[in-house]
PASEBA-1860 file (N, C-alpha, C; in nm, 3 decimals):
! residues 275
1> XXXXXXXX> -0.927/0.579/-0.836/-1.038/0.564/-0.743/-1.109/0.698/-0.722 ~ -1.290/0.697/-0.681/-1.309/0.807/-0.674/-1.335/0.836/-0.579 ~ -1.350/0.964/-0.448/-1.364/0.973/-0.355/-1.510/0.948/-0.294 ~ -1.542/0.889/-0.210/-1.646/0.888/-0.163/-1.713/0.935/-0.041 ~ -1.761/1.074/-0.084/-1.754/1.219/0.006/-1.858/1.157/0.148 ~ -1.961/1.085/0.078/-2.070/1.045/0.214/-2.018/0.951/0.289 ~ -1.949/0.842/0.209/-1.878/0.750/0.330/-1.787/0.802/0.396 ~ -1.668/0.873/0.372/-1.584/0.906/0.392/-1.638/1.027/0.528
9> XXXXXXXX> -1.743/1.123/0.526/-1.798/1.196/0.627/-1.902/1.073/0.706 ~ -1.928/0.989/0.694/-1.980/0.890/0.814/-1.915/0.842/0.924 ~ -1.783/0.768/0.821/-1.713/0.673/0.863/-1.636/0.784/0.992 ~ -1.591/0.922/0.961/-1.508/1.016/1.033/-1.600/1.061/1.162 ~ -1.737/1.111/1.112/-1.815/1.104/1.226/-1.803/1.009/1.325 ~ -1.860/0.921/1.290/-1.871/0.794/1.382/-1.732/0.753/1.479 ~ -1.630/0.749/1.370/-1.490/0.743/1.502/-1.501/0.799/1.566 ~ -1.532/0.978/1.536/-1.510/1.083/1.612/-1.607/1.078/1.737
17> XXXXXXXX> -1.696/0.997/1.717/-1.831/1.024/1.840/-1.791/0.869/1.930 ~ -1.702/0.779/1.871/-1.656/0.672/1.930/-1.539/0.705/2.046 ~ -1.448/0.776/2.044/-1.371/0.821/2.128/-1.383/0.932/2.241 ~ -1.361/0.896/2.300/-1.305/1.011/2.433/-1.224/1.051/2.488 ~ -1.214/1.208/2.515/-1.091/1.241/2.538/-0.970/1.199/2.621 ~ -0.994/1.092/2.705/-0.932/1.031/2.816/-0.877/0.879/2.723 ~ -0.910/0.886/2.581/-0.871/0.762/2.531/-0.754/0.806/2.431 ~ -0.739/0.957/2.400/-0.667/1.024/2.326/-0.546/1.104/2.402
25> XXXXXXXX> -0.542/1.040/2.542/-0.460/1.146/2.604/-0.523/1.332/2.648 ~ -0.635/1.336/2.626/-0.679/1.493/2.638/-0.772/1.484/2.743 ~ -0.776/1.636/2.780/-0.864/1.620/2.934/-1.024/1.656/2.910 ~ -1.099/1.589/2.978/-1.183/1.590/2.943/-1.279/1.751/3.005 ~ -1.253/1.811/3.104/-1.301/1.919/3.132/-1.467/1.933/3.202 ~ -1.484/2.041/3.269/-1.638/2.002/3.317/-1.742/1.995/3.263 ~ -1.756/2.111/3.138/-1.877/2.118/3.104/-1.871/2.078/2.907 ~ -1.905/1.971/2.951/-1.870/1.876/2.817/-1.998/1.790/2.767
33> XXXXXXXX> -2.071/1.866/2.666/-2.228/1.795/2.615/-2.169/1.716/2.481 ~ -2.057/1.727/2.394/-1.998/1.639/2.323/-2.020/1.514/2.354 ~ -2.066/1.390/2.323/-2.086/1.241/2.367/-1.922/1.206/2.328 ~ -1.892/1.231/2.173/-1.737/1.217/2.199/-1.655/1.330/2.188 ~ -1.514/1.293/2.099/-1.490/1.431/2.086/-1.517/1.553/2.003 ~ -1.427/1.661/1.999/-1.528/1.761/1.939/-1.436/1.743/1.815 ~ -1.507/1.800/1.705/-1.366/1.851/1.595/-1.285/1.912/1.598 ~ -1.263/2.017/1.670/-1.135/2.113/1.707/-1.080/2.001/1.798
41> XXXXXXXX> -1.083/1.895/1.847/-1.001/1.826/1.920/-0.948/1.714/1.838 ~ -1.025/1.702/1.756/-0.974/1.583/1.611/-0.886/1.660/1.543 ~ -0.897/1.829/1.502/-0.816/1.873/1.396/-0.708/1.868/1.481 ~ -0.669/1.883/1.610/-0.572/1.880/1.640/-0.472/1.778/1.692 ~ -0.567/1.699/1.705/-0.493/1.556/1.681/-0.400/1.543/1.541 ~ -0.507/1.546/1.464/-0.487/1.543/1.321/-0.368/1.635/1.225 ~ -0.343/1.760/1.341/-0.264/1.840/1.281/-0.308/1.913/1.144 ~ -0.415/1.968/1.203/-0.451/2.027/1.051/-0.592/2.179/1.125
49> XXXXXXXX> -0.642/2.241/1.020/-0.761/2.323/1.083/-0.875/2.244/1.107 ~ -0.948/2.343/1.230/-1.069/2.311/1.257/-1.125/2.279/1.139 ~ -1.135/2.403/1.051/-1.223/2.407/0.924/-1.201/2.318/0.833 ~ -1.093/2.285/0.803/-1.043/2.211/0.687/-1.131/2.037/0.741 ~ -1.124/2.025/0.864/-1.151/1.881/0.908/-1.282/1.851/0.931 ~ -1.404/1.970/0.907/-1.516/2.013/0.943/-1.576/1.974/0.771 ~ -1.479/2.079/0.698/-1.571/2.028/0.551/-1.543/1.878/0.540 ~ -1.484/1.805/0.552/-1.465/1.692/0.533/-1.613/1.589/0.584
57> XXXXXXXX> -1.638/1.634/0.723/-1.736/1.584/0.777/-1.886/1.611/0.700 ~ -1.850/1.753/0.670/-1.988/1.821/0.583/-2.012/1.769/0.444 ~ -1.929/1.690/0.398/-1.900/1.630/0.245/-1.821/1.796/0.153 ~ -1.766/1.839/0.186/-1.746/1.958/0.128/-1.560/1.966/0.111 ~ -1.557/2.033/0.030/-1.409/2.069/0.013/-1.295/2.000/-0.079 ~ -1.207/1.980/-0.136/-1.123/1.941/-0.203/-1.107/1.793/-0.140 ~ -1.063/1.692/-0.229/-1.003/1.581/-0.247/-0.879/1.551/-0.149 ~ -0.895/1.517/-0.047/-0.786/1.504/0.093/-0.673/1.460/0.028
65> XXXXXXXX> -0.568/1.442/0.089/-0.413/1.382/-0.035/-0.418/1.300/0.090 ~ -0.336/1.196/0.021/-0.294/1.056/0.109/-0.236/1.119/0.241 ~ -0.101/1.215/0.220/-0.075/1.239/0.387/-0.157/1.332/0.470 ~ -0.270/1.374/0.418/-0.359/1.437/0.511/-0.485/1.292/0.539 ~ -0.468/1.188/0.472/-0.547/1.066/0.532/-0.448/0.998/0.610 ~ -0.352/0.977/0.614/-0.260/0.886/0.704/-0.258/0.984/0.857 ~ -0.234/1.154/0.837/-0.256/1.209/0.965/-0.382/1.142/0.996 ~ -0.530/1.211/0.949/-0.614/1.164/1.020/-0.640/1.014/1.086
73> XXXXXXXX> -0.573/0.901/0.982/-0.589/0.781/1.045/-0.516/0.761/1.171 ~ -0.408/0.839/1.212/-0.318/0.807/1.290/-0.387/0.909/1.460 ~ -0.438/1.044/1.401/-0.481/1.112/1.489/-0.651/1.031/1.578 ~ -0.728/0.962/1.475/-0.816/0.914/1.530/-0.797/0.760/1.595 ~ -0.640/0.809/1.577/-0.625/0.605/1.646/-0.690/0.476/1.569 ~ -0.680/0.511/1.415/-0.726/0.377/1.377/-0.638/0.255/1.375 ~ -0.694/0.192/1.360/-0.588/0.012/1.304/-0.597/0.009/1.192 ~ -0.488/-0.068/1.119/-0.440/-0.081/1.039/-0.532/-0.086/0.877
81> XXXXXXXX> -0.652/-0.198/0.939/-0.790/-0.236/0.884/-0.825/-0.077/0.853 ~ -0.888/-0.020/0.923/-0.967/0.092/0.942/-0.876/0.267/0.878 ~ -0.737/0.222/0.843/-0.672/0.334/0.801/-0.671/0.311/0.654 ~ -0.656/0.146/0.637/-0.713/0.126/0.492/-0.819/0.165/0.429 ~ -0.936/0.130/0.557/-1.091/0.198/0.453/-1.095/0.318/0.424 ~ -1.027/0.409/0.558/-1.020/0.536/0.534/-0.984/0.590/0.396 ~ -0.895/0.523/0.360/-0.820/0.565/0.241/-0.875/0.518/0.085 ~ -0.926/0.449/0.122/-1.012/0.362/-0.003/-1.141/0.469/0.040
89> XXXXXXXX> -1.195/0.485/0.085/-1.292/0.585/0.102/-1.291/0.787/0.080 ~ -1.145/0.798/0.070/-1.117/0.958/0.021/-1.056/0.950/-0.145 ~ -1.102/0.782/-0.195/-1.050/0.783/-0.340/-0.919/0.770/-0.341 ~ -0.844/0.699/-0.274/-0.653/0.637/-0.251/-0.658/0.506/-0.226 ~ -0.531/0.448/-0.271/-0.522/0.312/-0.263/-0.456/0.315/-0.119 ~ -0.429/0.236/-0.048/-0.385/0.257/0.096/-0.249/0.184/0.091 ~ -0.183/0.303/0.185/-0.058/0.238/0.136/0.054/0.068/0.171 ~ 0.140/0.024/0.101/0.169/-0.082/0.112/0.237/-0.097/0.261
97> XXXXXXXX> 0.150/-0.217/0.306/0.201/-0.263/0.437/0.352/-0.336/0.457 ~ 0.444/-0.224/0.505/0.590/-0.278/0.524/0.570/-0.333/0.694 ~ 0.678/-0.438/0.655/0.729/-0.478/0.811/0.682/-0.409/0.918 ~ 0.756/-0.306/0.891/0.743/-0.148/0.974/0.719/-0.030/0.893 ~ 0.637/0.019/0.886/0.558/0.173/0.881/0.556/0.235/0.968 ~ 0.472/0.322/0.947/0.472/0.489/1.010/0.376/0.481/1.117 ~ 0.259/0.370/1.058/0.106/0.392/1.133/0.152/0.310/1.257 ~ 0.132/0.388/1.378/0.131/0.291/1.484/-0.026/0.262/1.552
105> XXXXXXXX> 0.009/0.150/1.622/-0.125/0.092/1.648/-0.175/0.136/1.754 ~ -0.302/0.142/1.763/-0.408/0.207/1.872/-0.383/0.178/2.000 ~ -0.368/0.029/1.991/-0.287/0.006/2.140/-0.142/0.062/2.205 ~ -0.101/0.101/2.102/0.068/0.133/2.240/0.042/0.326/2.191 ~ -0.030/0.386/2.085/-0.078/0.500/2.120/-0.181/0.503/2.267 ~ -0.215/0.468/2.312/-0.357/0.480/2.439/-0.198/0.433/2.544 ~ -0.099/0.389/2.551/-0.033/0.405/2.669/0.081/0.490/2.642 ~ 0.088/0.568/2.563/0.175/0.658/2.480/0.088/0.799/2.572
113> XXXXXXXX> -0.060/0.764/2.549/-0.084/0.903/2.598/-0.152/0.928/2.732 ~ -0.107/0.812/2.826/-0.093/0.801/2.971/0.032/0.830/3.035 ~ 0.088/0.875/2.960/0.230/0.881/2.992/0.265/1.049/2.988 ~ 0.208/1.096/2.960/0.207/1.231/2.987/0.317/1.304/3.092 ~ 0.348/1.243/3.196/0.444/1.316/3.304/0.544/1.278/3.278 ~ 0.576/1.200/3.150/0.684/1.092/3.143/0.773/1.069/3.042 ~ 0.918/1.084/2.983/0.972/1.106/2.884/0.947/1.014/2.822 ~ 0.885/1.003/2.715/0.908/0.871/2.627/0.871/0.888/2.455
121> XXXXXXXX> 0.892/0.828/2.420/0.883/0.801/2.245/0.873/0.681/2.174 ~ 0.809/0.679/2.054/0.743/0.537/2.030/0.856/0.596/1.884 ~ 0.951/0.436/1.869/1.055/0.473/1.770/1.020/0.359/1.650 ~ 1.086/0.360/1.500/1.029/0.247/1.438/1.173/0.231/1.400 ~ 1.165/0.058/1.331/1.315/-0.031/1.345/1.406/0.039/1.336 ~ 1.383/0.122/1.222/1.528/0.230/1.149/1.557/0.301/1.243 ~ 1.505/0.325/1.332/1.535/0.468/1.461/1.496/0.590/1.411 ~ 1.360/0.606/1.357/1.268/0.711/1.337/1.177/0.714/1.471
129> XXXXXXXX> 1.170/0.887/1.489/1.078/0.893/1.602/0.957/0.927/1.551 ~ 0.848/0.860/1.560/0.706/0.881/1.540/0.628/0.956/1.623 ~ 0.707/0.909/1.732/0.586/1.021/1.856/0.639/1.036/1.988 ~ 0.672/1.192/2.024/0.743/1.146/2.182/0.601/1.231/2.253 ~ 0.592/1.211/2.382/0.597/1.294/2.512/0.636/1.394/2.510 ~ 0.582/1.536/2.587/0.648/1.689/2.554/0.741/1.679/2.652 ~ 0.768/1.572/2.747/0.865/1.556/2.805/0.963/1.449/2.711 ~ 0.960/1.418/2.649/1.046/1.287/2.566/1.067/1.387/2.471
137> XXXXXXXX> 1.046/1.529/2.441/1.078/1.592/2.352/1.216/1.727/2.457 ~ 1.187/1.704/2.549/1.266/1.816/2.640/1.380/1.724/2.665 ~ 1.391/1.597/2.677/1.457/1.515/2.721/1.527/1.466/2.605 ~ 1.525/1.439/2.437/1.595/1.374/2.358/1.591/1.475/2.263 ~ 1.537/1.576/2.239/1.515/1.645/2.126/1.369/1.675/2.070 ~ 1.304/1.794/1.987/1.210/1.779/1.928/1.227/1.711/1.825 ~ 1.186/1.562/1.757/1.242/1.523/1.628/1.144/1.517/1.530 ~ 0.980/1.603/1.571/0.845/1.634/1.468/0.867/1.690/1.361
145> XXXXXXXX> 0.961/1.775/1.307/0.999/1.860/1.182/1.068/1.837/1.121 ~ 1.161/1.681/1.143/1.209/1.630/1.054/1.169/1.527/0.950 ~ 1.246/1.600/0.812/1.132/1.501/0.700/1.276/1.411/0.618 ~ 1.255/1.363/0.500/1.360/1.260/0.465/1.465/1.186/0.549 ~ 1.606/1.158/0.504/1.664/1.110/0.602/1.684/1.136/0.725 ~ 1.670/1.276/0.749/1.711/1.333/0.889/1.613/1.257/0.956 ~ 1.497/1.204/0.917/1.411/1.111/1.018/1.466/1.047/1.116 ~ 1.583/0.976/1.041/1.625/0.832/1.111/1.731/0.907/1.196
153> XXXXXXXX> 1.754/0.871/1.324/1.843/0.920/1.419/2.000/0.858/1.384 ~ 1.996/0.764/1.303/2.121/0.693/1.257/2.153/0.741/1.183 ~ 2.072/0.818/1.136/2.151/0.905/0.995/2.208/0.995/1.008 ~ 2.123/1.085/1.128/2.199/1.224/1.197/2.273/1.212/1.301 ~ 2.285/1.062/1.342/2.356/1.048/1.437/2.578/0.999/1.325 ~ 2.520/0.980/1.232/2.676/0.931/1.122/2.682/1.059/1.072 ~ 2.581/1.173/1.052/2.638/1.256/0.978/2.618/1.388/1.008 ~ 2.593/1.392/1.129/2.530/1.549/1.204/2.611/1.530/1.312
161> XXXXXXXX> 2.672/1.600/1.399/2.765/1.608/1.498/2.670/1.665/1.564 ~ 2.616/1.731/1.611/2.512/1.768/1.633/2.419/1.669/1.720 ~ 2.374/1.560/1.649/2.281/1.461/1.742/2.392/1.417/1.792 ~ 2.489/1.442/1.879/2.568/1.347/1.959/2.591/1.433/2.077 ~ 2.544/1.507/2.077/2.571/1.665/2.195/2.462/1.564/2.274 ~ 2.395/1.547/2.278/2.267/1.514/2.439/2.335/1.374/2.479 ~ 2.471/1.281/2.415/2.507/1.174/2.462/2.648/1.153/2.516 ~ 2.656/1.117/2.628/2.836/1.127/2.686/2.921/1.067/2.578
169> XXXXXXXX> 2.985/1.180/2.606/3.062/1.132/2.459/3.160/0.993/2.526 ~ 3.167/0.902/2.619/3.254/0.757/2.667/3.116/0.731/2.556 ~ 3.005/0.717/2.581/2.943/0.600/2.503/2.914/0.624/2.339 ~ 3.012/0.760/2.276/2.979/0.743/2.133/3.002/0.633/2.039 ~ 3.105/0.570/2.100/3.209/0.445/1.996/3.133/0.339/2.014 ~ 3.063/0.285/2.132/2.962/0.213/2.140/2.820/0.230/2.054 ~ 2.737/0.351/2.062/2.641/0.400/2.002/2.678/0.364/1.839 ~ 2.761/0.414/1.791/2.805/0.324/1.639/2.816/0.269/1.605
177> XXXXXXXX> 2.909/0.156/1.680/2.869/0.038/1.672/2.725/-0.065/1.661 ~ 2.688/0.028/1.775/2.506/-0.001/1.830/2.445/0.030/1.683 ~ 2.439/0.109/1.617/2.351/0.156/1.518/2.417/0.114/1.373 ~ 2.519/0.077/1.353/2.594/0.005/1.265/2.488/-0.100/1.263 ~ 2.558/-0.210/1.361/2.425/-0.358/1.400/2.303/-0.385/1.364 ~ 2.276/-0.206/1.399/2.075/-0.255/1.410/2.018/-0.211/1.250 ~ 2.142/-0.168/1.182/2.123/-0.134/1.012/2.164/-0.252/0.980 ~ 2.313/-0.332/0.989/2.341/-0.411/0.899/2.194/-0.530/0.957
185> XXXXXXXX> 2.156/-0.554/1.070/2.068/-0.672/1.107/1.885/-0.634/1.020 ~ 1.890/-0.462/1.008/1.758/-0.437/0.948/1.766/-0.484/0.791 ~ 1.858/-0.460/0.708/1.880/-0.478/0.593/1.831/-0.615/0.560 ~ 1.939/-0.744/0.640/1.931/-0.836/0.578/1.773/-0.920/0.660 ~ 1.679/-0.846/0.716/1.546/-0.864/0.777/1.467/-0.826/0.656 ~ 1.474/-0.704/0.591/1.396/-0.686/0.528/1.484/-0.673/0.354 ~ 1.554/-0.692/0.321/1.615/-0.705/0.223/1.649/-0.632/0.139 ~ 1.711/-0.634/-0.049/1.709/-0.506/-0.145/1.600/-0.465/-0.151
193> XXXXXXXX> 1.624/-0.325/-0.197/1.478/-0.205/-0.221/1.433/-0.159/-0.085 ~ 1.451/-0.206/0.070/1.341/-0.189/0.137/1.410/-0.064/0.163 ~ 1.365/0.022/0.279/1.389/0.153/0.353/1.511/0.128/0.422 ~ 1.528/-0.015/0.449/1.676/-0.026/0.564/1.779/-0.006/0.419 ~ 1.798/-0.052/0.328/1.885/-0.077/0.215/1.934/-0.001/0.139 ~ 1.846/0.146/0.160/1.835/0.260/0.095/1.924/0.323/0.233 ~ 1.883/0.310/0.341/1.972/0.432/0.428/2.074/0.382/0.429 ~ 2.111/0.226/0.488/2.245/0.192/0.445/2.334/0.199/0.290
201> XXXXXXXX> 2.258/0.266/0.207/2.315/0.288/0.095/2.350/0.448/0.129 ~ 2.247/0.545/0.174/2.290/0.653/0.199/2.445/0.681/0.280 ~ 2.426/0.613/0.424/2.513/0.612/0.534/2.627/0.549/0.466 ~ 2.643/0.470/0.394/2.789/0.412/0.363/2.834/0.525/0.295 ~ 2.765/0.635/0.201/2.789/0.725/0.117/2.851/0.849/0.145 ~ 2.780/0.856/0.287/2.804/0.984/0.378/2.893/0.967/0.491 ~ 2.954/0.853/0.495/2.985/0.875/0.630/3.110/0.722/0.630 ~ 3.279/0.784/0.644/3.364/0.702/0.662/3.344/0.639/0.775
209> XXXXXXXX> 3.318/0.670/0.892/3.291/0.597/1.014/3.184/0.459/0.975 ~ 3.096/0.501/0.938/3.003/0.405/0.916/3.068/0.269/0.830 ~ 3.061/0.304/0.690/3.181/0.227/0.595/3.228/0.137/0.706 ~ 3.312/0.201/0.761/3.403/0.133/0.869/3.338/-0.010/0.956 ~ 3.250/0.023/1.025/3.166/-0.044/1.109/3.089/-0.143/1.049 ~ 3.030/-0.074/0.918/2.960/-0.174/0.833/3.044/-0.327/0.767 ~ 3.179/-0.264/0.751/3.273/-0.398/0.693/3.257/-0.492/0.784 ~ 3.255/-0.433/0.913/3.299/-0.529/1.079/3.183/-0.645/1.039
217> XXXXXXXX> 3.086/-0.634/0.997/2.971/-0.717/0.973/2.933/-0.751/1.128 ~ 2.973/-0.630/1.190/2.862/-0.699/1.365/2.748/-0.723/1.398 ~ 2.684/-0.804/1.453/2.563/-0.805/1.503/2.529/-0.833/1.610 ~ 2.396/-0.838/1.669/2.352/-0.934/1.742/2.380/-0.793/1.903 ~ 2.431/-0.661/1.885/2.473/-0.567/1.968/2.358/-0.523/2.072 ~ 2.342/-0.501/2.181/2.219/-0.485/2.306/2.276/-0.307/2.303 ~ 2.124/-0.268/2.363/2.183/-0.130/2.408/2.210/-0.161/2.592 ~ 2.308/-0.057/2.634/2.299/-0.065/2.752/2.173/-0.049/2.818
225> XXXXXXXX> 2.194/-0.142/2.968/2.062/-0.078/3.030/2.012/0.036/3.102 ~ 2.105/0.161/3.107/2.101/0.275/3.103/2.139/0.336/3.042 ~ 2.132/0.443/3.014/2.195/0.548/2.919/2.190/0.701/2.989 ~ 2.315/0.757/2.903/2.358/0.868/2.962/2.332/0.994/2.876 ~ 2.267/1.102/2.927/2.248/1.182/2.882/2.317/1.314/2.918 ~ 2.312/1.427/2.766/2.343/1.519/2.862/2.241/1.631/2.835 ~ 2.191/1.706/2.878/2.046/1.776/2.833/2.116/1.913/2.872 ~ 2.100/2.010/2.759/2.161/2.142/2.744/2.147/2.222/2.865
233> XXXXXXXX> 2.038/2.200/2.926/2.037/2.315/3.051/2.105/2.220/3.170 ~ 2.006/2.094/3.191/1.975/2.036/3.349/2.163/1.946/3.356 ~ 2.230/1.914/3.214/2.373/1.827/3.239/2.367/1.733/3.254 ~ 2.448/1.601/3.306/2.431/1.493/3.290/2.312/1.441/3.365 ~ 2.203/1.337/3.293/2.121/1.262/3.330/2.126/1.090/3.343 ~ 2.139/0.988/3.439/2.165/0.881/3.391/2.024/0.820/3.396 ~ 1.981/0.769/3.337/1.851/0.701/3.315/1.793/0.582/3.260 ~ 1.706/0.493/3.339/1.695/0.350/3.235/1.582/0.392/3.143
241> XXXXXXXX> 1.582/0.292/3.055/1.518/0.311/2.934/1.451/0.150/2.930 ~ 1.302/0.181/2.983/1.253/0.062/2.937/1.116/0.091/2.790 ~ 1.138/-0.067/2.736/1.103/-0.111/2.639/0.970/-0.191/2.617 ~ 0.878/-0.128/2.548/0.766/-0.213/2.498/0.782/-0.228/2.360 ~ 0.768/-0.392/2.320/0.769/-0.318/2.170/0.623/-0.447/2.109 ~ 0.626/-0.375/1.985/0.516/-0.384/1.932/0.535/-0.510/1.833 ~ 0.538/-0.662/1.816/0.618/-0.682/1.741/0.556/-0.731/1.604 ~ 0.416/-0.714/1.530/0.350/-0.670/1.464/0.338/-0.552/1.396
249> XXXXXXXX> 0.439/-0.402/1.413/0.446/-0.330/1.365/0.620/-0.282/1.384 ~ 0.689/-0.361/1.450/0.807/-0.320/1.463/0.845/-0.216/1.506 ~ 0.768/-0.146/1.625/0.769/-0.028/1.651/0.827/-0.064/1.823 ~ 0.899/0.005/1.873/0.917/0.029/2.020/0.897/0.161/2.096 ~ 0.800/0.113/2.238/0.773/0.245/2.283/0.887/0.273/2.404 ~ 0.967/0.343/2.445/1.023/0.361/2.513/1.042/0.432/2.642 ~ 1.022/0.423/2.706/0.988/0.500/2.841/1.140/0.505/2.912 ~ 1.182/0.647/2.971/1.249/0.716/3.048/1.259/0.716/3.192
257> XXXXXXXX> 1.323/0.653/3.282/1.293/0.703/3.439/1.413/0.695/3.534 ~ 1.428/0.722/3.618/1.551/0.741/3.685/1.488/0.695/3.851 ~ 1.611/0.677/3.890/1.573/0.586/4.018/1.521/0.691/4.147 ~ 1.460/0.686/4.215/1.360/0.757/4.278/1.480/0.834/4.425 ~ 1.503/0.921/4.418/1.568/0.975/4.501/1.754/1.041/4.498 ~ 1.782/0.983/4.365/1.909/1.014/4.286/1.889/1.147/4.238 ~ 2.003/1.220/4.195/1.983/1.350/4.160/1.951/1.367/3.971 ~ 1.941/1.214/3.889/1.899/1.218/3.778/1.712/1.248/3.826
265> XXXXXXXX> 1.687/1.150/3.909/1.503/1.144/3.948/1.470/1.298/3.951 ~ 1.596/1.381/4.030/1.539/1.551/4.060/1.554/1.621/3.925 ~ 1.646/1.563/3.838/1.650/1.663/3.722/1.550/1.611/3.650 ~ 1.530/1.500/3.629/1.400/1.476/3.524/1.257/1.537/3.579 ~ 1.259/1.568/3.692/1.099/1.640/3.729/1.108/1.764/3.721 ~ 1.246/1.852/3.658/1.237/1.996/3.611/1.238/1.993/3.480 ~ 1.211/1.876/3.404/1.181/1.854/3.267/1.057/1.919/3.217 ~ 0.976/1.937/3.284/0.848/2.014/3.253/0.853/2.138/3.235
273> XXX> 0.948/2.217/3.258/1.034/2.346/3.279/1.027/2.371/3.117 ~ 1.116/2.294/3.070/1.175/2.298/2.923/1.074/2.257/2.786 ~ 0.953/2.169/2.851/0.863/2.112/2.802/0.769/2.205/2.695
END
């Protein structure tokens, strides 16, 4: 396919002058002649330079690669439709729509970024984190810099000792079980070849515990309705964890909160501290 530099700088304009900063989570500020947002507020959505996201608009510059179109589709909040054209429009075929992917949808991003005071993270089936809160990042971990398996929290949770430090260790034997379940139940959802089939091929490989759990053939396992944390500075946190989920993209957003006057409620509002 070949790129198509004028559509491809229309189509980016036009989102870009379609949104506002109050729809992206960003503040909008006083003296603001932008109708939408600016490009330094797209590149950084986008995770990339001002400049680099500027020639794009100008028709100028090198041939974008697919994961610098999936950032931008994801940073300008497109749907699913619209991350496709994107991509058919920088000369890429767009990529194949699984169960569950990476791209989350415009809608549970816009309450993802109302949530701002608030620990939370939008996770996908496997237990990849796609996107937390800078408080959902003080509170569970930063998990943005992880690439291949370390994505999946099940993976580093069977084979990193390490991801088990922020969880009381009474509920580890449960948690394995828990994540045993939600692999053997992803597998036979989405079947051979998919992404669940491959980590459970990894995890049986890496990890006797797992093996173990996986023979049990359990399913059907709930998480508790709280969970216990332990967070390196603030110590134990107990906290519910409620659930939106998406069930068109298989994605769940998760929100953090503790009961209003308990001494978890006081440690989670020095979360901004660590933030």
């Amino acid at each position: 396919m070949v790129i198509d530099r004028a559509g491809l700088a229309q189509f980016l304009r036009h989102r870009r002058a379609s949104l506002q900063p109050e729809d992206v989570g960003l503040p909008r500020g006083r003296r603001r002649r932008t109708s939408g947002l600016r490009r330094e507020e797209v590149a950084t959505l986008c995770h990339m330079s001002a400049d680099y996201y500027a020639r794009l608009e100008r028709e100028r510059g090198p041939q974008p690669s697919p994961q610098m179109m999936a950032s931008i589709a994801q940073g300008l909040h497109l749907s699913l439709e619209e991350r496709d054209h994107l991509f058919r429009l920088a000369g890429h075929n767009p990529p194949v729509r699984e169960g569950s992917g990476d791209h989350i949808s415009p809608g549970m991003l816009r309450v993802l970024d109302r949530l701002s005071d608030t620990p939370a993270e939008i996770v996908g089936e496997l237990g990849e984190t796609l996107r937390q809160t800078e408080l959902g990042k003080a509170l569970t971990g930063d998990t943005s810099h992880l690439t291949g398996p370390r994505r999946y929290f099940p993976y580093r949770w069977f084979t990193d000792s390490a991801a088990r430090l922020r969880y009381a260790p009474e509920d580890h034997a449960f948690l394995s079980r828990l994540y045993a379940s939600y692999a053997r139940q992803a597998v036979t959802l989405r079947g051979p070849g998919s992404r669940a089939a491959e980590l459970a091929d990894l995890l049986r490989a890496g990890s006797a515990e797992f093996r173990t759990l996986w023979e049990k053939h359990e399913v059907g396992l709930l998480p508790h309705e709280s969970k216990q944390f332990v967070h390196p500075e603030l110590g134990a946190l107990q906290v519910n964890c409620q659930t939106l989920l998406d069930p068109y993209r298989s994605h769940s957003l998760l929100v953090y909160t503790a009961a209003p006057g308990s001494e978890s409620y006081e440690k989670l509002q020095l979360l901004s501290a660590f933030a």
